[in-house]
Structure formats: C-alpha cells, structure tokens
C-alpha positions in Angstrom: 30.2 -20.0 4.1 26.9 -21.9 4.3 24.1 -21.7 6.1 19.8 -21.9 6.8 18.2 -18.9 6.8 14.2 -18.3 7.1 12.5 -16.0 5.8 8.8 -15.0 5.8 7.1 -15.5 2.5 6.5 -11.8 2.0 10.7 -11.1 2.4 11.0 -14.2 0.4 8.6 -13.5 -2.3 10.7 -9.6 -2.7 14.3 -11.4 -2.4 13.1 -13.8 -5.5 11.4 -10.9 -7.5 14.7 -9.2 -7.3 16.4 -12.2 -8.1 14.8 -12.7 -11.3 14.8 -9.3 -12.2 19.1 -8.9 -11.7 19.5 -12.1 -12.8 21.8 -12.9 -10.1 21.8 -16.1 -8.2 20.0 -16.2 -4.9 22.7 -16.2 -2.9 24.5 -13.0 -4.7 21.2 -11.4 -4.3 20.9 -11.8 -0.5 24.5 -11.2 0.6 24.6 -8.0 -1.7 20.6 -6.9 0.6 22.7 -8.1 3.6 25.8 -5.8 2.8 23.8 -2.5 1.8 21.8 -2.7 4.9 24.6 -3.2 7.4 26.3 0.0 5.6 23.7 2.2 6.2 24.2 4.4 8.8 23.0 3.5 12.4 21.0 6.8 12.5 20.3 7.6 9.3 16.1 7.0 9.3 16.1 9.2 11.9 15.0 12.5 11.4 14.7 16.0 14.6 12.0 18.0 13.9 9.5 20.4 15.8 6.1 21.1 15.6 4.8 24.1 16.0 1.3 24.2 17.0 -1.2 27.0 15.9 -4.6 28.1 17.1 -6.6 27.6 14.0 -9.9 28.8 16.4 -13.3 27.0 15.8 -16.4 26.9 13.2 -19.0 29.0 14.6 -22.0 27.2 15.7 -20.5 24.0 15.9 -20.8 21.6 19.1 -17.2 20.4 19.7 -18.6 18.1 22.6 -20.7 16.2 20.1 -18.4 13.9 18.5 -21.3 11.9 16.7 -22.4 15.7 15.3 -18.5 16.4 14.5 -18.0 13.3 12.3 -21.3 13.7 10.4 -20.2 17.0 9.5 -16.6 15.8 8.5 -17.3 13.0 6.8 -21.1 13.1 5.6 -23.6 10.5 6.9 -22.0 7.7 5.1 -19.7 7.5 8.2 -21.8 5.2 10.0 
C-alpha cells in the first residue's frame, strides 16, 4: 500500500542512517521500525518502584536558609 508520510528531519536523518547501514530500501526499513514498535508491549517502559527516603542529617555549621551560601559551597564560586 502506498502512502505520504512526514517525518521531522531528526527521525528522518536516523531512518536514512539505518537505511544505509542495512542496506535495505527505505520502505523495508520503515515498515520493519513500524512493526517492532507496534509489538512491543503496551507497558513494557514502565517500571513500579519505591523510594525510600533516609535522614542523611546536616553539615555542622552550615546555613541551610542561605541558598546563595549553599551553592557556593556545592559548586565553588564559579557557579555565578
């Protein structure tokens, strides 16, 4: 069956990079894309997980109401 399809040049750009690299014509290349992806699982990038928190405590001396003080001595003066 044929048909227009657009892509963006980035998707593009990937889809021929493949292509050349399989050797396979464009059309081959993008129906075999189209196929994998719509045999994936409907879930299957999703993952249940839990975080468990823990009270690390605090840096004596240190301000944590100074943010400007907190970032200087996180990241040096070149933070600015």
């Amino acid at each position: 069956m044929r048909t227009t399809i657009e892509f963006n040049n980035y998707t593009f750009k990937q889809v021929k990079e493949l292509q050349a690299r399989t050797g396979r014509t464009l059309s081959l290349t993008v129906n075999e894309l189209v196929e994998k992806a719509l045999r994936q699982p409907k879930n299957s990038t999703y993952v249940n997980f839990r975080v468990k928190a823990k009270n690390l405590g605090t840096l004596p001396g240190v301000d944590y109401s100074n943010t400007h003080a907190l970032l200087e001595m996180a990241e040096g003066e070149s933070y600015k």
